[in-house]
N, C-alpha and C positions, 0 to 999 in steps of 0.2 A: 250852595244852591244846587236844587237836581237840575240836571236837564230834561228834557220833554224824553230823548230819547233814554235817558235813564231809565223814566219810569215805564216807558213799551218796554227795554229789557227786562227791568222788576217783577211786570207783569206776566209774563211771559209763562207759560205752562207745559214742562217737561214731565210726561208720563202720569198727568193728574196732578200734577203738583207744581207751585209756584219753584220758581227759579230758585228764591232764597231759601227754599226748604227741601231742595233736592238731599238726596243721600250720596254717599261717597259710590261709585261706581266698581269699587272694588277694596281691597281691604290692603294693607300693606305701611311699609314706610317709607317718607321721603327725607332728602336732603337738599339744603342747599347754602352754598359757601362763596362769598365774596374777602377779599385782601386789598388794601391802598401798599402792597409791598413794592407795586412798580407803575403798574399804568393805573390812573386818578380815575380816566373815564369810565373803564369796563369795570376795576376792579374785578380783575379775572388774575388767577397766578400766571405768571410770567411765563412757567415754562409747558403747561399746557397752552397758553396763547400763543406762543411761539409755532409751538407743532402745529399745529391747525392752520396758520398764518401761511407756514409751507407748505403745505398742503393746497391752501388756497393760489396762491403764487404760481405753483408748478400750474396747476389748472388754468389758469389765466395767460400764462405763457403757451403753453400746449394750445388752446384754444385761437390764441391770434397768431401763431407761428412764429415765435421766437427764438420757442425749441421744438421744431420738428418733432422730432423723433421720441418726444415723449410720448405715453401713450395710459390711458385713463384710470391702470389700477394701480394707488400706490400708497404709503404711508410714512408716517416721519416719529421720531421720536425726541423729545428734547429732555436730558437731564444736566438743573441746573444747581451750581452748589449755591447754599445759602448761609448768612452768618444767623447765627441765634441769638437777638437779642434781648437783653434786660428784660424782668417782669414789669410792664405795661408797656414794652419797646414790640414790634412787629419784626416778623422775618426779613433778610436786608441779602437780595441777590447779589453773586458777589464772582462769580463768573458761569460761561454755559461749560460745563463738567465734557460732555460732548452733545455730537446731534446724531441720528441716524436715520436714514432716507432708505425705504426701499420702492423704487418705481420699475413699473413695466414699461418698455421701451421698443423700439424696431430692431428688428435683427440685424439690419448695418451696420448701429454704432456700438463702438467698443469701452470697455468699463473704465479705461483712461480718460477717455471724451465724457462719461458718464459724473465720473466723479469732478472735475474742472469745474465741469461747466455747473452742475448743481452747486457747488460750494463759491462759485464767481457771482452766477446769475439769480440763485433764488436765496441762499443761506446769507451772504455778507447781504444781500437787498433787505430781509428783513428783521434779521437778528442785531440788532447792538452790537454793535465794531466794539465797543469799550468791554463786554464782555467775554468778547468769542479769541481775542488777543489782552488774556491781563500775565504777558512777563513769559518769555521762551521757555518756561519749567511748567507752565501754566495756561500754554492756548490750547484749545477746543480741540478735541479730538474726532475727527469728520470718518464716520461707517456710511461708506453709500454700497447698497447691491452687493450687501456681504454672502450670499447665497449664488453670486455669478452671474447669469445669466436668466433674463426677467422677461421673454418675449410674448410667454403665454400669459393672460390675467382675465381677472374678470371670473366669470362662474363657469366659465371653461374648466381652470385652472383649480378654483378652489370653491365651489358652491357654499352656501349659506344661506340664512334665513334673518327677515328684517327684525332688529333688536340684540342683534348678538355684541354690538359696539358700545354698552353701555357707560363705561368708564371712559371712551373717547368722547360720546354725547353731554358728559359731562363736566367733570372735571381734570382728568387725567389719573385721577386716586389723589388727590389732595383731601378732599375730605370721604368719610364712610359711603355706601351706597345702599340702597333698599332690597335693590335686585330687579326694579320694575323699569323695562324697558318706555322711553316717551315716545316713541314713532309708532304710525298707525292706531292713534287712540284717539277718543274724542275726547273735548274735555270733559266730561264728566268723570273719564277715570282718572284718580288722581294721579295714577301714577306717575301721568305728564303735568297734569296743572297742579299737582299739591308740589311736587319738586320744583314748576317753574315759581310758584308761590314763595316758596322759601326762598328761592333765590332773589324772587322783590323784597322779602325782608330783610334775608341776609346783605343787600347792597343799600338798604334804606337805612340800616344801623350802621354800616360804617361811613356811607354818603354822611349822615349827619354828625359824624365825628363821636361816636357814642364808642369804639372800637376802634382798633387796627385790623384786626381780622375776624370772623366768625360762620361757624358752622351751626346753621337753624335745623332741627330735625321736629317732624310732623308724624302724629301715625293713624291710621283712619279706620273703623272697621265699615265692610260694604253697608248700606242702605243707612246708615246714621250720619247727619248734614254737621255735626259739628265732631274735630278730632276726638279723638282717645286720649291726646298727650302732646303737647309743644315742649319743647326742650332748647338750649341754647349751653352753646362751647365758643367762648372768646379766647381760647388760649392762652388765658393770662392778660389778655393785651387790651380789658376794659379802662377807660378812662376816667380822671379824675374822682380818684379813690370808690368807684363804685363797683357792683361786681354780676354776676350773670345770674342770680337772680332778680336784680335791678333791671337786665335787660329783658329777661322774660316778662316782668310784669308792662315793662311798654309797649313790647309784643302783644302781648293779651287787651293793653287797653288802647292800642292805635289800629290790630290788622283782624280782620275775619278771613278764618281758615277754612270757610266753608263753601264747599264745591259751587254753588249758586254768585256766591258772593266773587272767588275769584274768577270765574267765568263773565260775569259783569263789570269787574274792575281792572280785568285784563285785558276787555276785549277780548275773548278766544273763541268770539263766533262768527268772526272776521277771518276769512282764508289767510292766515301768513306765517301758518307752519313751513 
C-alpha cells in the first residue's frame, strides 16, 4: 500500500523533474558490504566496529568526566585475526591481533596513566574479554600514544579538509572503495546515497540469509537516473548451492538503484546525517 506521503514524495519536483526521474548527481562508484561474522544486528565487521566503538566510548567518558584529561582529537585502530573458513562457511573472528589508540590529552598526565586507564576503562569495556585474552602467547597487544606526547590536536596540530576519512566512514578497507567522499553532500549525489544504498542491499541479502558476507558494488554516470552496472561479490559464502549471479538478479528484481527512488525509500530528506 502507498502512503499519502509516499506519493507527496513521488510527486515531488527536483530541477524540472519528478523525483523518480532525477539523474545521478555525479558520476563515480560505490560500495557497500555487510557480514553476520560476529554482531547479527549491524552486520558490520568486527574490527572496524570495534574501532569506532572506542572512539565513541573515549568521547562519552571525556564528555561526563570520567576521564578528565582526555581531550577531543583522537583515533583507534583495531586489527583482528580471523580463521578462513570452508567454501560457503564465512569469516570466524578468532582473537583481536592488537588495538592502537592515539588521543590528545592535558599536559599533566603521563603515558603510564595514559595507557592503564584506556586499556582498564574504554578497551576491556568494549572489546570481547574472550578475544583480547585467547592464551598468554596470544593476548592483545595494546599501542597507546606511540608518538609520546599528544597535547596539541585538532586543526592546530594537523589541519585538513572534510572528506579526507573515507575508509574510516566506511568500512575500515574490508571491502573496495570508489573514492567518493559521503559528508557534505546532498542526496542526490550518489556518492553518499548510491553507497548508503548498497549498504541497504548488501545487509538486506545477508539479513535474509541469502549469504554470509557480501560486497554490492554500483556505478553511475552524472545526469542518467538508472546505474551503468550492479555487481555483486559473496566471497564464496552464497547459500544453498546457489551463486552471485543468482544474487544479482534478486538485486535487480527486488531494489531500484535510482537516485529518486533511494532518496524516497530511505528517507534522506529528513535531517539525520
Amino acid at each position: 500500500m502507498i502512503e499519502a506521503q509516499d506519493v507527496n514524495i513521488a510527486a515531488a519536483v527536483v530541477g524540472g523533474k519528478k523525483l523518480e526521474d532525477i539523474g545521478a548527481g555525479d558520476q563515480g562508484i560505490m560500495f557497500g558490504y555487510s557480514t553476520d561474522e560476529y554482531d547479527q544486528k549491524t552486520l558490520h565487521p568486527l574490527s572496524h566496529q570495534l574501532s569506532c566503538r572506542i572512539n565513541m566510548e573515549m568521547a562519552k567518558q571525556r564528555k561526563n568526566g570520567e576521564i578528565p584529561w582526555l581531550r577531543p582529537d583522537c583515533k583507534s585502530q583495531v586489527i583482528v585475526e580471523y580463521k578462513l573458513g570452508e567454501k560457503g562457511e564465512n569469516l570466524k573472528p578468532t582473537r583481536i591481533f592488537n588495538i592502537l589508540i592515539s588521543t590528545q590529552h592535558d599536559p599533566s598526565v603521563d603515558n603510564a596513566t595514559i595507557k592503564e586507564t584506556l586499556i582498564e576503562k574504554i578497551i576491556k569495556k568494549v572489546c570481547p574479554i574472550d578475544l583480547l585474552n585467547v592464551g598468554q602467547a596470544n593476548e592483545c597487544v595494546y599501542v597507546i600514544n606511540p608518538s609520546g606526547k599528544f597535547d596539541v590536536g585538532g586543526p592546530a596540530a594537523d589541519a585538513g579538509v572534510t572528506g579526507r576519512k573515507i575508509i574510516v566512514d566506511s568500512y575500515g578497507g574490508w571491502c573496495p572503495h570508489g573514492g567518493g567522499a559521503y559528508s557534505g553532500k546532498d542526496p542526490t549525489k550518489v556518492d553518499r546515497s548510491g553507497a548508503y544504498y548498497a549498504r541497504y542491499v548488501s545487509k538486506s541479502l545477508v539479513a535474509a540469509g541469502l549469504c554470509h558476507r557480501i560486497c554490492v558494488q554500483v556505478s553511475y554516470a552524472i545526469g542518467l537516473p538508472d546505474p551503468l552496472s550492479i555487481w555483486v561479490d559473496s566471497y564464496g559464502t552464497v547459500k544453498n548451492g546457489k551463486n552471485d549471479d543468482y544474487l544479482c538478479k534478486v538485486v535487480r528484481a527486488n531494489f531500484s538503484f535510482r537516485p529518486g527512488n533511494i532518496i524516497k525509500e530511505l528517507n534522506l530528506r529528513t535531517p539525520i546525517y
